[in-house]
N, C-alpha and C positions, 0 to 999 in steps of 0.2 A: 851230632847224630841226626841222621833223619828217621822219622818214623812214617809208615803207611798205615793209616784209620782206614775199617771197613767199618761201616753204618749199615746193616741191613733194616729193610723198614720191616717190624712182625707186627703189629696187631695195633687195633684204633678202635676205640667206644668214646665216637662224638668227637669230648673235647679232652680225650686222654688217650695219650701215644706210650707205647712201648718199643724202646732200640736197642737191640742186643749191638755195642759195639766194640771193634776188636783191633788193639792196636800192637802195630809189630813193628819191632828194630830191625831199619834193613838193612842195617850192615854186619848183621846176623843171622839173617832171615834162613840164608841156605845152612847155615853151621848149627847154628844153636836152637835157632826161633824163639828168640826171646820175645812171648806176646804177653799179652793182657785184655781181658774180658769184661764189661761191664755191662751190667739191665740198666739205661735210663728209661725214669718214667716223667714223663713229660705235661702236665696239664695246661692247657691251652682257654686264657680268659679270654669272652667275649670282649671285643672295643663298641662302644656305643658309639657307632658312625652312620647310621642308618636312621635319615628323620619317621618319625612317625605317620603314619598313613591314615587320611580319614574314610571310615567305613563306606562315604557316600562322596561322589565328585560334587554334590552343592544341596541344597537345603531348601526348600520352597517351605514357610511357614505363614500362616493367615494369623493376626490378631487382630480379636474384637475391639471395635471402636469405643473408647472410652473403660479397659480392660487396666481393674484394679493393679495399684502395685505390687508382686508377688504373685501374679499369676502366674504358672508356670504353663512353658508354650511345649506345643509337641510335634514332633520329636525331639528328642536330646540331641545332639551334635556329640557322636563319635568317633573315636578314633583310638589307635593303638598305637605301641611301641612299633618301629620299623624293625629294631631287632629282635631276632628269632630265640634268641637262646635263651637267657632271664629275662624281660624284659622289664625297664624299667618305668614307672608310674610314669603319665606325663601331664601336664596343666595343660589345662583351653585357658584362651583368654582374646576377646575383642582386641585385633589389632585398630582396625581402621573402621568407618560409620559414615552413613549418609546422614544419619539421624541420632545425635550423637545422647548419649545419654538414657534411651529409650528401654535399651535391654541389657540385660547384666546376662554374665554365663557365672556359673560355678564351674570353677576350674577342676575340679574331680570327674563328678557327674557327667559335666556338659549340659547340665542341663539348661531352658534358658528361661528369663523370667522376665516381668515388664518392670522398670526401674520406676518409668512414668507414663501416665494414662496417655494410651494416643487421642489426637482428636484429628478424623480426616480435612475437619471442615478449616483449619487453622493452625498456623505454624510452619515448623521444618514437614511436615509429616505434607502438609497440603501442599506447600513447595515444593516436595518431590513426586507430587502426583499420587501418593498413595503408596509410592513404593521405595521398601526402604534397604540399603544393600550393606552389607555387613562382614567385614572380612576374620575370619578368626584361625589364629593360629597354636 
């Protein structure tokens, strides 16, 4: 037997579809019309494929020379889900350092804070001139 399916599309809020669809025996279709009707409702989940986006293209932060451990530096380094619909929590975390060991992030927050005192005058910190580059993802 073959059948013909009509799918009309009626109605959509967001991530929920409604399909009145209708299926009919066509080697019937002129004699009898033996069909059949049904409402699917269809809810459509978000895929988490979308990386997260930082609020800001890069971060210029100054700390004091000789700046206890736990200070915390300002601004926090944010960002957000890439996806729009729930979005879900996402962690910071120091990938890569010129100066390794210096600052810690909180993975919530983002906030960032000094692991260990800088000293301009000596160390990684004076090997790199003063300035120290930080990748975080």
């Amino acid at each position: 037997m073959a059948y013909l399916i009509n799918v009309p599309y009626v109605m959509s809020a967001r991530n929920y579809f409604c399909i009145h669809a209708t299926c009919m025996d066509l080697e019937t279709m002129d004699k009898e019309n033996h069909s059949a009707t049904a409402e699917v409702f269809i809810k459509v989940e978000d895929v988490q494929d979308t990386a997260p986006e930082f609020y800001r293209d890069s971060y210029s932060i100054t700390i004091p020379e000789n700046a206890l451990k736990g200070f915390i530096l300002q601004p926090a380094v944010e960002a957000i889900d890439g996806d729009r619909g729930v979005p879900n929590r996402i962690a910071l975390s120091i990938l890569n350092e010129t100066c390794p060991q210096l600052l810690s992030i909180d993975a919530t927050s983002g906030a960032l804070s000094v692991e260990k005192s800088p000293d301009r005058d000596e160390g990684i910190i004076h090997i790199e001139d003063g300035i120290c580059i930080f990748f975080i993802q």
